[in-house]
VOGU-350282 format. One record per residue (C-alpha): residue in one letter; residue number from 1; x, y, z. Coordinates in nm, 4 decimals, padded with zeros to 6 digits, always signed. Each point is the difference from the previous one (the first is absolute). Layout:
BEGIN
 resn resi       xx       yy       zz
    A  NUM        X        Y        Z
...
This chain:
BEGIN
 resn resi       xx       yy       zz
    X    1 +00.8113 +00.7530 +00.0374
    X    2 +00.2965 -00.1725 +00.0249
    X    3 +00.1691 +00.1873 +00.3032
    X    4 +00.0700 -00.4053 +00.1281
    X    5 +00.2882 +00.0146 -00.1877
    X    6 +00.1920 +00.3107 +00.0847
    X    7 +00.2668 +00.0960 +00.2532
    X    8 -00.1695 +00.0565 +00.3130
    X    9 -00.2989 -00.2149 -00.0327
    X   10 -00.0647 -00.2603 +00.2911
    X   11 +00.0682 -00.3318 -00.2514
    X   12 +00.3515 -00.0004 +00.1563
    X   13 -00.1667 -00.0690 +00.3389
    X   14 -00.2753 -00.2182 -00.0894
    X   15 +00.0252 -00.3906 +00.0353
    X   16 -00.0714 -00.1963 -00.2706
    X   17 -00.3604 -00.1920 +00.0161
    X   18 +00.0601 -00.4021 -00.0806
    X   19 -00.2053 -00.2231 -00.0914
    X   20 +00.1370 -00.3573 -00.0734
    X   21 +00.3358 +00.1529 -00.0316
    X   22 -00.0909 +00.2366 -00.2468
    X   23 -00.1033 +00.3976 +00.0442
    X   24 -00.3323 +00.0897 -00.0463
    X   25 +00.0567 +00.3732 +00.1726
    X   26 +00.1570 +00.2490 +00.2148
    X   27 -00.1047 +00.0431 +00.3357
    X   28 +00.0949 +00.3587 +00.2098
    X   29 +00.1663 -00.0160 +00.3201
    X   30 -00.2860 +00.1407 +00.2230
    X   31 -00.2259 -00.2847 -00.2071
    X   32 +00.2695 -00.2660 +00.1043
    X   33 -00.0170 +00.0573 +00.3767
    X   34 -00.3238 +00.0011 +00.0315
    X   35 -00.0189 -00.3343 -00.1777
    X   36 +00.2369 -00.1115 +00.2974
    X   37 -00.3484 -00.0155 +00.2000
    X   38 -00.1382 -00.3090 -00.1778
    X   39 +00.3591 -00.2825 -00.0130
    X   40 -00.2792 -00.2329 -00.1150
    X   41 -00.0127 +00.1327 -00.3184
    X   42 +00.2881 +00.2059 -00.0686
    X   43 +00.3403 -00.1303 +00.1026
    X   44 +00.2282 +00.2893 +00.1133
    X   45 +00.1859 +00.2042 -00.2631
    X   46 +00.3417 -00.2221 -00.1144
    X   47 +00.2475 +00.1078 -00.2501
    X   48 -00.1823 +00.2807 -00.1063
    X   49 -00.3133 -00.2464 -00.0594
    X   50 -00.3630 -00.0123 +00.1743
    X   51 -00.1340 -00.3369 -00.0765
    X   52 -00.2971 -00.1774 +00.1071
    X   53 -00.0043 -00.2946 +00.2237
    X   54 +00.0599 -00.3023 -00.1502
    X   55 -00.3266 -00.1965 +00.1317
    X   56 -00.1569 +00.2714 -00.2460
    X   57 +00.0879 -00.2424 -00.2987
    X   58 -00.3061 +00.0491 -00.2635
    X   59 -00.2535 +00.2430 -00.1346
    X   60 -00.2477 +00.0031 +00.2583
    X   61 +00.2230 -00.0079 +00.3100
    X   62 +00.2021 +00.3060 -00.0988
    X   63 -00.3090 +00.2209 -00.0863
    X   64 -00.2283 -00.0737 +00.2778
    X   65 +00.2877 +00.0240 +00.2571
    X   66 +00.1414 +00.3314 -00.1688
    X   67 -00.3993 +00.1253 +00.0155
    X   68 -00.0572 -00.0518 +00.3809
    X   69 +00.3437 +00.2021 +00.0473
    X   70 -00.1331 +00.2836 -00.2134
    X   71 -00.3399 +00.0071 +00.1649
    X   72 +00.1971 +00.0403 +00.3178
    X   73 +00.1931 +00.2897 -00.1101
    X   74 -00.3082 +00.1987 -00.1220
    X   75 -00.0193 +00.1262 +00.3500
    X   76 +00.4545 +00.1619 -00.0197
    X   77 -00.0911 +00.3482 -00.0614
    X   78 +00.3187 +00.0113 -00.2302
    X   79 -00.1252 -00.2148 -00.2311
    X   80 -00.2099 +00.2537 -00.2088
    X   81 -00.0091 -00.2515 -00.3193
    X   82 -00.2175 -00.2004 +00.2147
    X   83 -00.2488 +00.2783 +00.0792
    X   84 -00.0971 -00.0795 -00.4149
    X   85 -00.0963 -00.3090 +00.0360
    X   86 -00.1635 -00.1156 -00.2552
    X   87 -00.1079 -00.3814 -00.0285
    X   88 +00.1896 -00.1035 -00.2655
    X   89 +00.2712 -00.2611 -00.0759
    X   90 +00.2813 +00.0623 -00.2047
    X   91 +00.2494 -00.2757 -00.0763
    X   92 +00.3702 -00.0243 +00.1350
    X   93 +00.2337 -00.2173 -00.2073
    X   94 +00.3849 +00.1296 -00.1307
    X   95 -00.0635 +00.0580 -00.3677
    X   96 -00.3828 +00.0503 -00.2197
    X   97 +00.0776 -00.3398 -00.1813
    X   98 +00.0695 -00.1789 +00.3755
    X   99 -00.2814 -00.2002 +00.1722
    X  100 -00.1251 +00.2296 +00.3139
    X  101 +00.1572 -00.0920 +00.3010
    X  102 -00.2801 +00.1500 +00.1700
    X  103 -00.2748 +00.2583 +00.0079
    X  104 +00.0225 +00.3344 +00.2605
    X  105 -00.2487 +00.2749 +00.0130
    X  106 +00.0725 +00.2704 -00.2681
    X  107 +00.0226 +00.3175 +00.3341
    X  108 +00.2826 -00.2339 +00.1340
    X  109 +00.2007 -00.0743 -00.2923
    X  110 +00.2394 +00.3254 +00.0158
    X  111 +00.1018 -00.1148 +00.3642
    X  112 +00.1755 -00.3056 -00.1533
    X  113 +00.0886 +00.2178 -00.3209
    X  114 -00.1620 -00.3494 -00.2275
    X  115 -00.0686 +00.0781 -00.3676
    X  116 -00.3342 +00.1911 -00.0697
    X  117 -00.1637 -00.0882 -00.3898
    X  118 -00.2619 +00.2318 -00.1353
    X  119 -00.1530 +00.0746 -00.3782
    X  120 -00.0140 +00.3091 -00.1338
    X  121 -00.2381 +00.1082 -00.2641
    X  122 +00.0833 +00.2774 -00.2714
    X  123 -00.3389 +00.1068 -00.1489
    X  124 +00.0601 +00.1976 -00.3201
    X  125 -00.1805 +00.1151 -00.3250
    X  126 +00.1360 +00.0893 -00.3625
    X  127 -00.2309 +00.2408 -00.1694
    X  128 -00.0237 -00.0326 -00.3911
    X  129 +00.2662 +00.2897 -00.0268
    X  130 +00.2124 -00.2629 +00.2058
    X  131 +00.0291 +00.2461 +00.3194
    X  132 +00.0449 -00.2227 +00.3244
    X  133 -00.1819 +00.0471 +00.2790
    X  134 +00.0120 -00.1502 +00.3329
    X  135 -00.2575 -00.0710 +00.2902
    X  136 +00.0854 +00.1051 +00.3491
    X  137 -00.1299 -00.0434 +00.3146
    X  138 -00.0279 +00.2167 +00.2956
    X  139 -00.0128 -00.2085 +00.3234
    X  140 -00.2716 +00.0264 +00.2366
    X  141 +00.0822 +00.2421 +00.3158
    X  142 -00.0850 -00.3128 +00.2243
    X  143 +00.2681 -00.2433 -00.1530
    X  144 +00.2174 -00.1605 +00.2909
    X  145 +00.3103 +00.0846 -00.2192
    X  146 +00.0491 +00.3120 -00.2115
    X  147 -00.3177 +00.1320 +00.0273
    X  148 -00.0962 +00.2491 -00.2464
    X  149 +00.3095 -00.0298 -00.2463
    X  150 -00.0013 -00.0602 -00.3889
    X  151 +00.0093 -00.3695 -00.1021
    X  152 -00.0023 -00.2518 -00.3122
    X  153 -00.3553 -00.0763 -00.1212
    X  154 -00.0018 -00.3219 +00.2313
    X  155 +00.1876 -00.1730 +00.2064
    X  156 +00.0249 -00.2632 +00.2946
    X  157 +00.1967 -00.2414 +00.1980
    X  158 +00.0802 -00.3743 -00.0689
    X  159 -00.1864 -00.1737 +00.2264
    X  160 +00.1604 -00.3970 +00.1471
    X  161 -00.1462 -00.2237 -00.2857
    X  162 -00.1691 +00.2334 -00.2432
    X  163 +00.1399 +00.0220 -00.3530
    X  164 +00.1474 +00.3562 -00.1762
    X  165 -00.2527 +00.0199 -00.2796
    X  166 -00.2970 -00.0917 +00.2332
    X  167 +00.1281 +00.2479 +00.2483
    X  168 +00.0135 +00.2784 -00.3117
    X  169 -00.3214 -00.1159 -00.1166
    X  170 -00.1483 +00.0588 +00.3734
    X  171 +00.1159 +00.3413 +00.0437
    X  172 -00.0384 +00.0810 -00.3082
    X  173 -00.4053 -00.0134 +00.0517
    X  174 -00.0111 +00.0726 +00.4097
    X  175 +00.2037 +00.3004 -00.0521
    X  176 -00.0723 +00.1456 -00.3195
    X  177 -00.3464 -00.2147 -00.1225
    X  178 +00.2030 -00.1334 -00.2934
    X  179 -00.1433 -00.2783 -00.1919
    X  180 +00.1645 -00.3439 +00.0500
    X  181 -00.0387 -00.0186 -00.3702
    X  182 +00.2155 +00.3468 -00.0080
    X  183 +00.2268 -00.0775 +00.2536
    X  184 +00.1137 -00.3398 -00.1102
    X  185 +00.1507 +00.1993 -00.3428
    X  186 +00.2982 +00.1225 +00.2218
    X  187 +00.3150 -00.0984 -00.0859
    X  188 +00.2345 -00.0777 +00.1882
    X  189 +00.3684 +00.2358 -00.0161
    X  190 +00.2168 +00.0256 +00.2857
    X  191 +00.0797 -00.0109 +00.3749
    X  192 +00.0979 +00.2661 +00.1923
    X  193 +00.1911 -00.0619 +00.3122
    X  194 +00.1595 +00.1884 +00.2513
    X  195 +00.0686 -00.0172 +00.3903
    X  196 -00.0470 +00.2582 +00.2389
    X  197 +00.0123 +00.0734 +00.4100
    X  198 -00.2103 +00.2435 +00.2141
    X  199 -00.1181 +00.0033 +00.3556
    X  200 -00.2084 -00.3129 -00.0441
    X  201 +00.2792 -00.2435 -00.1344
    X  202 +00.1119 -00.0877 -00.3316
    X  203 -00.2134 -00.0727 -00.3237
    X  204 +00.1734 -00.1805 -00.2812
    X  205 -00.2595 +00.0258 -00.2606
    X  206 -00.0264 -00.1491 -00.3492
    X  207 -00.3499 +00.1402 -00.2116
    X  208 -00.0896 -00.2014 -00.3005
    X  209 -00.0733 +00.2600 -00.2322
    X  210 -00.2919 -00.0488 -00.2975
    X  211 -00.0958 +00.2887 -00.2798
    X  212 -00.3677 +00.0180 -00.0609
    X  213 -00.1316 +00.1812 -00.3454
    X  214 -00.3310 +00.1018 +00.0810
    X  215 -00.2573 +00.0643 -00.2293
    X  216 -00.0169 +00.3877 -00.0491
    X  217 -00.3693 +00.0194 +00.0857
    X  218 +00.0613 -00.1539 +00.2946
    X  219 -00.0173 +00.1466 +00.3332
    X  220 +00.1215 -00.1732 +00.3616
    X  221 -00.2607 +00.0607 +00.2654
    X  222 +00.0823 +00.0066 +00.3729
    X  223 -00.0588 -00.3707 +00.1547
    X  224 +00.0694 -00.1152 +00.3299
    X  225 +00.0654 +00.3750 +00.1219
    X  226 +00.4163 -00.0429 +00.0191
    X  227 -00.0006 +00.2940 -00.2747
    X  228 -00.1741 +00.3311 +00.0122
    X  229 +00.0235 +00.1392 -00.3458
    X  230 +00.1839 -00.1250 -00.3267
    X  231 +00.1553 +00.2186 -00.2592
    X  232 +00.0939 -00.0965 -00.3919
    X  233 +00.3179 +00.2603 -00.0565
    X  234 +00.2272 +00.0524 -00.2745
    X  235 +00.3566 -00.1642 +00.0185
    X  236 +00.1597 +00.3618 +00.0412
    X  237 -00.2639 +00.0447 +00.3347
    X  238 +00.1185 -00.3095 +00.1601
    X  239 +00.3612 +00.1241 -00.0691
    X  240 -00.0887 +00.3035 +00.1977
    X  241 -00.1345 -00.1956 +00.2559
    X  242 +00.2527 -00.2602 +00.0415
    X  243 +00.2547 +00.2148 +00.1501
    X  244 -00.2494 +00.1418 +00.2626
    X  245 -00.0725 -00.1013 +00.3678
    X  246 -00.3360 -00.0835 -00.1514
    X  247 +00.0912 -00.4207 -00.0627
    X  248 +00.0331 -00.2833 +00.2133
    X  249 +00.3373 -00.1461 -00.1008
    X  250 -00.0239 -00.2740 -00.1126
    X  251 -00.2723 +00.1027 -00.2227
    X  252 +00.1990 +00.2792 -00.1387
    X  253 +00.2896 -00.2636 -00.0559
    X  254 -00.2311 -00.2172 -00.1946
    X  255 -00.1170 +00.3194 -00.2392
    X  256 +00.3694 +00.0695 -00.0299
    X  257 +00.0343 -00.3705 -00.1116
    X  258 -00.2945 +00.1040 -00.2393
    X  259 +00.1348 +00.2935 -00.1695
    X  260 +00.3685 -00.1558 -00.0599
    X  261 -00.1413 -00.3362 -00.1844
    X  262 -00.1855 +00.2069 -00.2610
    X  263 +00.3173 +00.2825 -00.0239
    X  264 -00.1925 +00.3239 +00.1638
    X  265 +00.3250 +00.0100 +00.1748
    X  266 +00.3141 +00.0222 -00.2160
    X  267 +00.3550 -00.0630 +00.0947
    X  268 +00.0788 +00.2437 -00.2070
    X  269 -00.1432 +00.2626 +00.2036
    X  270 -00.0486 -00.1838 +00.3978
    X  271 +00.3258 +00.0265 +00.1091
    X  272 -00.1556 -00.2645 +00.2884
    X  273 -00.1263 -00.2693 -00.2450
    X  274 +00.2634 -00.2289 +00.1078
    X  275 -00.0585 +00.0560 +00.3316
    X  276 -00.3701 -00.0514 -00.0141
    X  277 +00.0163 -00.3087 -00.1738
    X  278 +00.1990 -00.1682 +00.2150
    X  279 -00.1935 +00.1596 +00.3087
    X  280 -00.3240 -00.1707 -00.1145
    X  281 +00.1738 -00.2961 -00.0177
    X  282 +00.1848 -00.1207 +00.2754
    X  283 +00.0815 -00.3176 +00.1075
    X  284 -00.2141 -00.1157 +00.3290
């Protein structure tokens, strides 16, 4: 998950995406030329830089020109990423606490490589003998992305304009059919953030991360049909599972996250802990 950053990887050929003279991505060579097509909105790569014109000079401008470029490319057969697409905005601005520069549809963003925000949702229970348990999810075999792999309880992307705790409350109950009333008793305990390439472009990704107790009588029941079963397992199961081919990544990263904050991984005895630590937490 964070193959960005090793020898190899394509960041060494990617221009930097500007925005007001500061980066808000990476963008891949093949992405670049093709960009060469619209000079309207894109001015040509310069000093390692792809910039957008400077008429483009507010909010609006930027996102509806960048939008009638991406429509455009839906039809470049090389542009899979685009095949997904899905509707929704995402915003584009250099750091979380920045103003958004702009909004771009979420299948484009890994073609400019711009910074992806998500919550995550850890669903656990504490019996009276004080054994944790967690709640997975198994992804429905029609997902666009990962189908069929283990997930956290809930989880969902941070939509231009909507806030993290009303996105966590939201699919909290679409996925899962948890109570607002339950839902809203997350807490808040970390990010986990990480950057990585593949054959559709690069995802820097940061996933606000939120522990849920749930009550032990209570049981999450499929909702808007993005899950196909869910499973309350024993810490030592979701060990087991962690290290198979069964997760989606990121998921897996944020369960990892999970079981170092309340020690079921000891330094002592992961020779890795280091390593994972700083893996979950890398600077975007």
């Amino acid at each position: 998950m964070n193959n960005f950053y090793l020898p190899g990887s394509c960041r060494s050929s990617c221009f930097r995406f500007e925005i007001e003279g500061a980066q808000v991505g990476w963008i891949p060579p093949h992405v670049a030329s093709l960009l060469a097509r619209y000079p309207d909105v894109f001015s040509p790569p310069h000093q390692g830089a792809v910039t957008l014109c400077h008429g483009l000079d507010s909010y609006e401008k930027r996102s509806e020109a960048v939008s009638h470029v991406l429509q455009a490319l839906r039809q470049e057969p090389s542009l899979t990423c685009l095949k997904g697409w899905r509707d929704e905005k995402y915003s584009v601005m250099p750091r979380f606490s920045d103003c958004p520069l702009m909004w771009m549809e979420r299948a484009a963003t890994s073609l400019f490589g711009v910074k992806r925000y998500g919550v995550h949702i850890n669903g656990y229970t504490v019996s009276d003998s004080q054994e944790v348990c967690m709640w997975l999810a198994r992804r429905s075999h029609t997902k666009q992305t990962y189908p069929g792999l283990l997930d956290n309880m809930a989880a969902g992307g941070l939509a231009a304009g909507v806030g993290i705790k009303h996105t966590l409350v939201k699919e909290c109950q679409e996925e899962a059919c948890v109570p607002a009333a339950i839902a809203k008793k997350a807490r808040p305990v970390a990010t986990v953030s990480y950057t990585y390439e593949d054959e559709e472009g690069v995802f820097p990704e940061s996933q606000f991360v939120f522990d849920l107790e749930l009550p032990l009588e209570f049981k999450p029941i499929i909702g808007d049909g993005e899950v196909q079963e869910f499973y309350l397992l024993p810490i030592d199961k979701v060990k087991e599972l962690l290290v198979t081919d069964d997760f989606k990544p990121n998921s897996a990263m944020v369960v990892l996250d999970f079981l170092i904050r309340h020690s079921y991984i000891d330094p002592d005895t992961e020779p890795y802990y280091q390593d994972f630590v700083t893996g979950l937490h890398q600077i975007l």
